[in-house]
Backbone as CSV, one residue per row, in Angstrom:
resi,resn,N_x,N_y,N_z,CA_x,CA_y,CA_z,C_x,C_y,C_z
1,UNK,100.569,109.818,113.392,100.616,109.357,112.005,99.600,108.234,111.834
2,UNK,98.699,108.435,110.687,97.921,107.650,110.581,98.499,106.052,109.734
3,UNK,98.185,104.697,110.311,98.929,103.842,109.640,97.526,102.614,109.545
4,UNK,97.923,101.956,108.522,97.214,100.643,108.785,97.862,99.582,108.339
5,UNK,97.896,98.437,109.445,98.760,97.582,109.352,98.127,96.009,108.919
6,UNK,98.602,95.648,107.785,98.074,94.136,107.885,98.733,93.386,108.316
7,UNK,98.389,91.888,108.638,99.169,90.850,108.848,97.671,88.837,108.507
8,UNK,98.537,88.282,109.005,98.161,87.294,108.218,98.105,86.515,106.913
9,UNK,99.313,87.222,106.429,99.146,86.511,104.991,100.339,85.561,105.309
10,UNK,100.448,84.728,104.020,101.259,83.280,103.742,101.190,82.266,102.673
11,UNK,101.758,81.252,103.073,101.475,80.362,102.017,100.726,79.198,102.231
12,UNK,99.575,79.146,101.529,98.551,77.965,101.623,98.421,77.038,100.121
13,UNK,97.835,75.778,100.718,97.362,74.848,99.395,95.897,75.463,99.424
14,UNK,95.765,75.363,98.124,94.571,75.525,97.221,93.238,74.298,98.395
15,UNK,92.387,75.088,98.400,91.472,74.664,99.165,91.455,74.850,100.856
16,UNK,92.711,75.706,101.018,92.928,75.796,102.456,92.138,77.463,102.777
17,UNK,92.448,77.947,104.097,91.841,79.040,104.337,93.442,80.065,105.257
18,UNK,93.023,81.040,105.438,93.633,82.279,105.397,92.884,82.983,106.141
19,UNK,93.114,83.861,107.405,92.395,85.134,108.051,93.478,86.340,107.975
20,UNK,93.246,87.423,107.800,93.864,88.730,107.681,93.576,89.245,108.412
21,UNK,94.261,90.314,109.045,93.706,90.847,109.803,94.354,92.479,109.499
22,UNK,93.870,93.616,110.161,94.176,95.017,109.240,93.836,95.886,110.534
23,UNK,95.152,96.072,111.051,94.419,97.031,112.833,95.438,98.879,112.116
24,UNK,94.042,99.551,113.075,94.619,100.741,112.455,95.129,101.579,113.199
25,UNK,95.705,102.475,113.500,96.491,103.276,114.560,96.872,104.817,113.992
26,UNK,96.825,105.470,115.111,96.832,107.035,114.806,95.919,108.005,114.807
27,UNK,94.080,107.185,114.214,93.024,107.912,114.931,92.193,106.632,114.805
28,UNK,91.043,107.145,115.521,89.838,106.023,115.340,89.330,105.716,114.030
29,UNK,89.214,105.036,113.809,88.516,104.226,112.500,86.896,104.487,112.653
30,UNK,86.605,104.041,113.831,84.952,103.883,113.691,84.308,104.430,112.968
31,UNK,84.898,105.673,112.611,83.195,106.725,111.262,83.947,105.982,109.925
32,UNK,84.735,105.223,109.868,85.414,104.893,108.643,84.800,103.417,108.074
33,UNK,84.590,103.610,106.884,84.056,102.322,106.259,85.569,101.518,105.917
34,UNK,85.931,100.306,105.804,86.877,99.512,105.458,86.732,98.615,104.631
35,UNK,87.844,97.985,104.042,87.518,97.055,102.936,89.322,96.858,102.643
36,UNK,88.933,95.290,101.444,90.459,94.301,101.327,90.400,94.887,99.598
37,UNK,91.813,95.284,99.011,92.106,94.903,98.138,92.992,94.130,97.553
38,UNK,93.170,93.584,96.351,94.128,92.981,95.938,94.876,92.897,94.498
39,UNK,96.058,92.988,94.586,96.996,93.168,93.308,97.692,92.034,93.483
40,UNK,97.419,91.007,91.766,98.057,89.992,91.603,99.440,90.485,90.562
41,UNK,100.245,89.631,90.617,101.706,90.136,89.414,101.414,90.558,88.000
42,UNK,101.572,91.742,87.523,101.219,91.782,86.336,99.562,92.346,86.185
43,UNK,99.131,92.127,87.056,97.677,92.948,86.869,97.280,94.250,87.793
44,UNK,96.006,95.266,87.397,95.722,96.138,88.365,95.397,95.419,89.846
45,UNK,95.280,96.620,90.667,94.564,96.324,92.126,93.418,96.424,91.703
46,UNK,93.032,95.270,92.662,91.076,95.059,91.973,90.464,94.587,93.712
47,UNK,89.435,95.362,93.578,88.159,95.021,94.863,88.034,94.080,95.387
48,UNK,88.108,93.602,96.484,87.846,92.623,97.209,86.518,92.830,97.870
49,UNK,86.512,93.296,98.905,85.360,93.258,100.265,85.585,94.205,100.603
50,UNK,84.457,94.819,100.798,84.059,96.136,101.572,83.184,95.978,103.251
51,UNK,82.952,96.820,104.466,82.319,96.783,105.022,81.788,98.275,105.668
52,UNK,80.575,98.505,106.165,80.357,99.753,106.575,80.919,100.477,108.014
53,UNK,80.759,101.661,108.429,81.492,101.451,109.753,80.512,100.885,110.590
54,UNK,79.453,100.698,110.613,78.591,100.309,111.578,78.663,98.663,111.514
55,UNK,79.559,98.029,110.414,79.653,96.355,110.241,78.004,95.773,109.669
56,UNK,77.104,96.572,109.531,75.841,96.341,109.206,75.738,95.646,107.687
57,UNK,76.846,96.061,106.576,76.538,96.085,105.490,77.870,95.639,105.107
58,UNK,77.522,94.627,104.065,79.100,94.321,103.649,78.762,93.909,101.885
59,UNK,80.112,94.073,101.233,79.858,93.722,99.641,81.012,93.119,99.207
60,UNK,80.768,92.222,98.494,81.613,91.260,97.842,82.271,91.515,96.511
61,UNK,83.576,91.276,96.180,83.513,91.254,94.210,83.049,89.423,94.580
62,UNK,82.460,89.539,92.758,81.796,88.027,92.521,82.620,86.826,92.720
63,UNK,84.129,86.653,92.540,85.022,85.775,92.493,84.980,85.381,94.123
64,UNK,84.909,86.264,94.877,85.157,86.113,96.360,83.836,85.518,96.785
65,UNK,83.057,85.648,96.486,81.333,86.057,97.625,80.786,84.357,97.619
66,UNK,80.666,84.385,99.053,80.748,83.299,99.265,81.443,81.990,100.049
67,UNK,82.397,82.714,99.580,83.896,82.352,100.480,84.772,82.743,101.050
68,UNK,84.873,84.212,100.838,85.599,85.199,102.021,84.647,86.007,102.702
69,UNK,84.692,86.190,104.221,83.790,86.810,105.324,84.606,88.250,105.846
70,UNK,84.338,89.408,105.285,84.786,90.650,106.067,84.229,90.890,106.991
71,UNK,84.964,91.419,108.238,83.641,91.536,109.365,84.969,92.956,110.568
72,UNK,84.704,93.261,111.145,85.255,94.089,111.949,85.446,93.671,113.351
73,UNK,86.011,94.105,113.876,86.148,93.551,115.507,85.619,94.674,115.891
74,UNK,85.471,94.350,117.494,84.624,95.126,118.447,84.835,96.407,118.600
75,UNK,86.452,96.531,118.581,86.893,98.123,118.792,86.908,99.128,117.255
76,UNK,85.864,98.213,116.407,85.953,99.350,115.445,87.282,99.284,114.601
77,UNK,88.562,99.278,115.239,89.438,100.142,114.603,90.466,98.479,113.875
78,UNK,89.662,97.758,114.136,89.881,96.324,113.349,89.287,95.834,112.104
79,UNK,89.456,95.338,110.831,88.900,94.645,110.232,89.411,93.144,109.638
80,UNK,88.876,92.463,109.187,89.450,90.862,109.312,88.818,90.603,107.884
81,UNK,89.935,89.697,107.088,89.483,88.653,106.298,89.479,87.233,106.284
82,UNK,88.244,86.831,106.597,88.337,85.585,106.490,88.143,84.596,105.440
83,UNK,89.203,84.188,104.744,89.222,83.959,103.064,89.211,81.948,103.468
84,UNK,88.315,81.637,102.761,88.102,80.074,102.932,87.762,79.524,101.091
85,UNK,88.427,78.198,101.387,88.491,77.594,100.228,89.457,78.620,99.077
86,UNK,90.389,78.396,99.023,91.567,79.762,98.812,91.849,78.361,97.162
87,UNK,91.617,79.601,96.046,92.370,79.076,94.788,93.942,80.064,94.489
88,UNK,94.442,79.219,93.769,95.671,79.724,93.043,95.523,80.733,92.653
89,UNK,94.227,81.293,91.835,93.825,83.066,91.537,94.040,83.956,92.579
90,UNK,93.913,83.035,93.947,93.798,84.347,94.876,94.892,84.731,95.418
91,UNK,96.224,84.441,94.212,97.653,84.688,94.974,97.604,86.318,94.519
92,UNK,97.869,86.983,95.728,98.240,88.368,95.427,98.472,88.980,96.427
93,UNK,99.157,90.243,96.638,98.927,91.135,97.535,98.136,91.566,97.662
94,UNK,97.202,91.457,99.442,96.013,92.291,100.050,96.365,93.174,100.864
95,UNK,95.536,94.500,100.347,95.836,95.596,100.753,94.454,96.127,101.510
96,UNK,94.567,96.560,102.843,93.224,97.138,103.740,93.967,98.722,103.090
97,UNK,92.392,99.112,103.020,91.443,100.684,103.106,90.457,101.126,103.666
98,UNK,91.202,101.628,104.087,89.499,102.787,104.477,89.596,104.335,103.892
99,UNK,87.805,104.679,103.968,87.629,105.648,103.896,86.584,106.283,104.382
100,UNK,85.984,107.475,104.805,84.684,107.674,104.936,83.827,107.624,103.982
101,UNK,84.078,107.679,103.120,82.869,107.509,101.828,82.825,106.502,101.476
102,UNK,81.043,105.565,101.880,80.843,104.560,101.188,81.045,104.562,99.814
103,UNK,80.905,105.288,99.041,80.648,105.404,97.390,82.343,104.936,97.148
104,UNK,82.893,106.081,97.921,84.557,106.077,96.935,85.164,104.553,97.517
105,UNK,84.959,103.875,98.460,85.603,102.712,98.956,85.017,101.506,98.229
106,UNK,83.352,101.483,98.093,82.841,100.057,97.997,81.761,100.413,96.475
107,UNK,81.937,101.691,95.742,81.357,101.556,94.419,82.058,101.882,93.623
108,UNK,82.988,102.721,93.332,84.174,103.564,92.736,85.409,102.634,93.092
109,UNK,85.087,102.234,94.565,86.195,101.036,94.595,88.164,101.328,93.998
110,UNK,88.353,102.636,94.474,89.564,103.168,93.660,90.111,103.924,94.707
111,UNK,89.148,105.390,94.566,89.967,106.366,95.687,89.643,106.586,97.220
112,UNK,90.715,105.523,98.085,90.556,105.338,99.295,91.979,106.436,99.828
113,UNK,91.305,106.741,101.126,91.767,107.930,101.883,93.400,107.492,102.389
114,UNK,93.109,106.149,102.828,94.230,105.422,103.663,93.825,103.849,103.243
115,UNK,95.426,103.668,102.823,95.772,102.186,102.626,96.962,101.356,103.739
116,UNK,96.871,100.280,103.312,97.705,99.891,104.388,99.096,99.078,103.181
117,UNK,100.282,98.656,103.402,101.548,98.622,103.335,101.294,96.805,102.435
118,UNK,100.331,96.274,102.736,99.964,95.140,101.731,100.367,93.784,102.524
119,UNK,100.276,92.635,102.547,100.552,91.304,102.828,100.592,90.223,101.969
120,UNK,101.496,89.470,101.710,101.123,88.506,100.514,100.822,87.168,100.956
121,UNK,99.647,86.660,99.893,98.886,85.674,100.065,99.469,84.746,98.919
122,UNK,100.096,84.069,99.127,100.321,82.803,97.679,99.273,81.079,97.703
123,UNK,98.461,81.111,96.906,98.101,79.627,97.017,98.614,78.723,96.190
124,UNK,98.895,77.464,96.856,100.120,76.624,95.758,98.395,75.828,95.225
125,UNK,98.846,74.966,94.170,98.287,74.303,93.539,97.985,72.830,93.818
């Protein structure tokens, strides 16, 4: 069974930082591109960070870029957020995806193959 699991979320003050982490199990990830989304209360799931499978290429939404670092670990079948300088906006559930298609994961940004079960991030004020 294919699963992807996050962990690392919690509760931080505003200006603090946060790493996620999103390990996947059931097949290899490596041909798979990955990426963070996130759903705050009351609003859609909206784009976070994308990365390629090769870790070569990575894309930001504008609110993030800058201050959160997606990057993959060695075995491929890892990806990590490293979210720094964390505002009160960025309280929401983050959800890892992958998919093989760059387009549908990191431009379309919607229909991903496999999601993972979500983690919540709250920043106090």
């Amino acid at each position: 069974q294919v699963q992807l699991g996050e962990s690392g979320g919690g509760l931080v003050q505003a200006g603090g930082s946060l790493r996620l982490a999103c390990v996947a199990s059931g097949r290899t990830f490596g041909n798979f591109h990955m990426g963070w989304f996130r759903q705050a209360p009351g609003k859609e799931r909206e784009f976070v960070a994308a990365i390629t499978r090769s870790g070569d290429t990575t894309v930001y939404t504008d609110s993030v870029a800058g201050r959160f670092t997606i990057a993959r670990g060695n075995d491929k079948d890892t990806v990590y957020l490293q979210m720094n300088s964390l505002k009160p906006e960025d309280t929401a559930i983050y959800y890892c995806a992958a998919d093989d298609s760059w387009r549908a994961l990191a431009i379309v940004r919607a229909q991903c193959e496999y999601w993972g079960q979500g983690t919540q991030v709250t920043v106090s004020s």
